[in-house]
N, C-alpha and C positions, 0 to 999 in steps of 0.2 A: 631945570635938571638938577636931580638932590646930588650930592657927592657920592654917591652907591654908583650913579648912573654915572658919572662923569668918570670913574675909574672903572667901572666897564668899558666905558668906550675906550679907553685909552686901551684897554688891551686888546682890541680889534684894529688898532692902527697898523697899517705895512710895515715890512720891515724897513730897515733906514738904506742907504747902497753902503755896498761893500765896504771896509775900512780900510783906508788912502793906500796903506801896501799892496793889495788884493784888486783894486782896481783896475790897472794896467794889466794884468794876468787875465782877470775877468775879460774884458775886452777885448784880448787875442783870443781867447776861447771862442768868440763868437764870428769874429772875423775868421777863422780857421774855418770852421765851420758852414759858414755863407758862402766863400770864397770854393769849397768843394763840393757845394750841391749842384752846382751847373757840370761838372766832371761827372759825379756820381749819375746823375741823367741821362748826362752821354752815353757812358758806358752801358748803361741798360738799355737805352736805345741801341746802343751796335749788337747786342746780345739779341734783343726782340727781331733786329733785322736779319743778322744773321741764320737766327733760325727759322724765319717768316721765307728768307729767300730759299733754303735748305728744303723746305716743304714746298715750295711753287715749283723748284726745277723738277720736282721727279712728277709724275702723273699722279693718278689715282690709284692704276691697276701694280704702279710702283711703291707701291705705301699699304697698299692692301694682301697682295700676291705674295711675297716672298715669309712673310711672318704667316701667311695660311698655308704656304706648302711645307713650312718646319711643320704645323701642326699635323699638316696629313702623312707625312713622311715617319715623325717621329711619333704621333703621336701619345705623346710622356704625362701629358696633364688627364690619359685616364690611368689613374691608379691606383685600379682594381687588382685584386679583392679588394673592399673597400675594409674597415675597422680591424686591420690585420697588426697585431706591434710586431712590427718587423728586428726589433731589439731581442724579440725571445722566439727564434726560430724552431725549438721543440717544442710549440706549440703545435707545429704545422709536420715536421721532419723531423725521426729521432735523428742522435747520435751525431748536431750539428751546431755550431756556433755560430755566432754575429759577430762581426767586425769592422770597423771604418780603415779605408786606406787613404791618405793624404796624396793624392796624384800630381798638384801644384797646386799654387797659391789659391785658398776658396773654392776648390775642389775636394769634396771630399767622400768616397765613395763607398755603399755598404756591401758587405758580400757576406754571403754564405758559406760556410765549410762544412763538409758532407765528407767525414769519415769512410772508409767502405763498412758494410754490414757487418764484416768478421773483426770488425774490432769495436761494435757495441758495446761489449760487456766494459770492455776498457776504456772508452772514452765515459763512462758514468760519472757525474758528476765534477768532471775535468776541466781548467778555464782554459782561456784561449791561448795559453802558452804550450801547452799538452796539444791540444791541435798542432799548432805550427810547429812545436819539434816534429810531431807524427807523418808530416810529408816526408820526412827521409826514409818512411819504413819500406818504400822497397816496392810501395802499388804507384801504380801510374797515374796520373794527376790528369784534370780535364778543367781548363777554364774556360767554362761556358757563358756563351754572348748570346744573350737572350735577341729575339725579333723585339718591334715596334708596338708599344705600347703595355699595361700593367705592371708587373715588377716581379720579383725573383720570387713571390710567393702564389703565382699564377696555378692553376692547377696543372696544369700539362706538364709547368718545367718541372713543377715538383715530382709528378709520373716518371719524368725523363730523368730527375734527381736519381729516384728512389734506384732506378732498373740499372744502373749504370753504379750505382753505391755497393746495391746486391753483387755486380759483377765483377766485384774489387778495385772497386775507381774511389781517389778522393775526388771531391767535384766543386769547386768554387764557383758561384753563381754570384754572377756581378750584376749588378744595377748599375749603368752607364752614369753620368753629370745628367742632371735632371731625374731621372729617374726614383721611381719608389720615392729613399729616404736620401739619395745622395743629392747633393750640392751643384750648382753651377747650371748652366743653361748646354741643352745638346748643339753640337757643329758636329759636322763630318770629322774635321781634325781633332777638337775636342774628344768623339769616342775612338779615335784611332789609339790617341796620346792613353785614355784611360787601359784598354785591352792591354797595350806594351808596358804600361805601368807595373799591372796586374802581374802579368807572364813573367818582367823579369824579376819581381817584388819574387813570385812562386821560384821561379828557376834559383834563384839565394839562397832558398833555405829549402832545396830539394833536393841537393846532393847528388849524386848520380842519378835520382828516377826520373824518367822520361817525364815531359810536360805537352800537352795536346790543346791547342785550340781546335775548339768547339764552336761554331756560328750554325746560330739557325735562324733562315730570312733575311730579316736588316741585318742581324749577328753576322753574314756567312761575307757580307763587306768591309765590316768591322774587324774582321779575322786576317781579307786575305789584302786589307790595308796594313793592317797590322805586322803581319807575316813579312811584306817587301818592306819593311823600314828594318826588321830585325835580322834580314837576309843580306841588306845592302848592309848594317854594324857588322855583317862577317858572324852572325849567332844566330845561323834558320833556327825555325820551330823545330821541336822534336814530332811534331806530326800536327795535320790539319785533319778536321771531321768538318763539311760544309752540308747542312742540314735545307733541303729545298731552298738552294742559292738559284740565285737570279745573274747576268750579264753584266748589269750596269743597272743606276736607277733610274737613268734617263729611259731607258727599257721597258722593266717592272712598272715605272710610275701610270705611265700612261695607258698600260694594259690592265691596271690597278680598278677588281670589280667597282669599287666607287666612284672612279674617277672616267671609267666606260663613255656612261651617260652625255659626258660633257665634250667628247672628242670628236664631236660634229657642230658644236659651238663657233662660229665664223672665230676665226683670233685666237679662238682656245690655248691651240696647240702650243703656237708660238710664243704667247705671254706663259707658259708653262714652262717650257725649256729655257723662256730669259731668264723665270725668276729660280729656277733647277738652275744655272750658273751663275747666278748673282751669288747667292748663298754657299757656292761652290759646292752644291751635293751631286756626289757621282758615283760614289762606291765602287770603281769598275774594276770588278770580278774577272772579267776578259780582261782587261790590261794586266791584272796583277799577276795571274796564275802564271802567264809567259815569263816572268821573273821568281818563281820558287822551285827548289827545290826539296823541300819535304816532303814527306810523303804525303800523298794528299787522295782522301777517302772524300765520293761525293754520293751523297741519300737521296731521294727521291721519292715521292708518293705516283703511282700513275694518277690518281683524281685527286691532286691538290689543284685546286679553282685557285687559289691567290697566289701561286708560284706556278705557271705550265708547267708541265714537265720537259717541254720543249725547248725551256732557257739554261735547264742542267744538263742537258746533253749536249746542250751547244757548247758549255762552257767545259762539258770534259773534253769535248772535243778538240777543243783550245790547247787545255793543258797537256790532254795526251801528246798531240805536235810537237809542243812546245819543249816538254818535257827527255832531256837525254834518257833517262834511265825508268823508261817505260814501265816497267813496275811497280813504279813511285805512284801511279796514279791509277787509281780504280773507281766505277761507279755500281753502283749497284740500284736496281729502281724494283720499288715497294707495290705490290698487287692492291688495285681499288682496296679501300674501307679506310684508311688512315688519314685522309684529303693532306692539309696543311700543318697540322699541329700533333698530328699522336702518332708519329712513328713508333715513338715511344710503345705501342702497344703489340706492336708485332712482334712475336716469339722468336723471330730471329735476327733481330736489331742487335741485343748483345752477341749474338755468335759472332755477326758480321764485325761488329766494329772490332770485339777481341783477337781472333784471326786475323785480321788486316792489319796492326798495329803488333801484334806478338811478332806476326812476318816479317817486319818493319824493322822492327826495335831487336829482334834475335843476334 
């Protein structure tokens, strides 16, 4: 080996141990370290059990059921129209802004604001500050709770937007947690909590003008949830509009065209109402209405197939009883052609609602 070679190799030797101070430190580093990987195992062991035990105890139909009936209840994950940017709602509706509201922590919810017609010319190129002064002008407000599934740019609400904008309504169209573009995952109390948010967010900077929930379908338990939490704070609604409500969801669900099929299923029923109580979804319409007092207007299609007509009359029924000041409550039921969705198209949908709310509100 020539001297070239022999100082190559030397530069491929290891390096020497540590220098005599650095020793003792070294050494505990390694000890520290050996000494907590039998800890560190453990504890992933208790973690793997725990959660191995967490999935044995429940069933199948326990782990399966209650995440399918959010889906079929809420339906939120279809949100159609599909390629809509919900950020520029004159795309879709004049004379209307986009806004987020912070309902609680990681909730955060978008909505619509829908001027009335006669103040077009004025909301022209206006931001969202000019809106939200514009509730005090003196028209009556409508926070509308959409039904189950699509989002605030649906064609129908916007039909129902537009004819109720026409009729001098502001109209906020809420997209619940989950929903559209808003944040958070849907529960029963989750959109109860978002509704009350909304309304008393509205009733602040409304000044005197009356403020109206609006529920249509899943909306109309959303509403008269809504409505007994803000009844029992001693601050009713200034008026309820409940658009083909249903009893209860335990009710509707199982009467529910798709869900027909399967209520001759051996089990069906039963693993249905567990996992409807597991999740706590109840909406109950009939329990709520015997606790309000606002005035409360109830719509109706006679041929609405996914609402009977036979659960709204149950339920004014209710309210009518219930109710001391019998004029507080009215129904009104809609002639075949509108089924579930386009009341909106009846020419006398706005007479209706205006009249029963001027009476109200006089």
């Amino acid at each position: 080996m020539d001297a070239q070679d022999c100082q190559a190799a030397a530069t491929l030797q290891p390096p020497g141990p540590p220098a005599h101070g650095c020793v003792a430190a070294w050494w505990d580093m390694v000890d520290r370290n050996l000494r907590s990987f039998p800890h560190s195992c453990s504890t992933l062991g208790r973690k793997i059990a725990a959660l191995y035990d967490s999935f044995t105890s429940k069933s199948l139909k326990e782990h399966v059921f209650p995440p399918l009936i959010d889906m079929l209840i809420y339906f939120n994950f279809f949100k159609a129209p599909f390629l809509v940017d919900l950020k520029k709602p004159e795309l879709k509706i004049p004379h209307t802004v986009n806004f987020y509201l912070r309902v609680e922590p990681g909730v955060m919810l978008g909505i619509w604001h829908t001027v009335p017609s006669c103040r077009e010319e004025d909301a022209k190129g206006k931001d969202r500050c000019w809106y939200e002064a514009a509730l005090r002008d003196g028209n009556p407000i409508i926070v509308y709770l959409h039904g189950s599934a699509e989002h605030r740019a649906a064609s129908h609400r916007l039909k129902l937007v537009k004819v109720l904008s026409d009729g001098g309504f502001h109209v906020l169209s809420v997209d619940y947690r989950g929903f559209g573009d808003s944040t958070g995952k849907p529960t029963e109390e989750g959109l109860t909590t978002d509704a009350i948010r909304v309304y008393e967010w509205t009733k602040a900077r409304s000044g005197i003008t009356p403020v109206c929930l609006w529920g249509h379908s899943l909306g109309t338990g959303v509403a008269t949830n809504a409505a007994k939490v803000l009844e029992e704070k001693g601050c009713p609604a200034d008026a309820i509009v409940l658009e083909a409500p249903f009893t209860n969801m335990w009710v509707a669900s199982i009467n529910y065209p798709l869900l027909k099929i399967y209520r001759n299923v051996p089990g069906f029923l039963r693993t249905f109402m567990d996992a409807l109580r597991k999740d706590k979804i109840v909406f109950p319409n009939d329990e709520n209405v015997k606790f309000l007092s606002s005035p409360l207007l109830i719509l109706h299609g006679e041929d609405d197939r996914t609402v009977p007509l036979e659960y709204g009359k149950k339920l004014y029924e209710i309210a009518h009883n219930a109710y001391r000041n019998k004029e507080r409550v009215k129904m009104v039921i809609f002639p075949p052609g509108f089924q579930h969705n386009l009341l909106c198209k009846s020419p006398t949908l706005l007479v209706t609602v205006r009249d029963f709310l001027s009476k109200q509100w006089s």
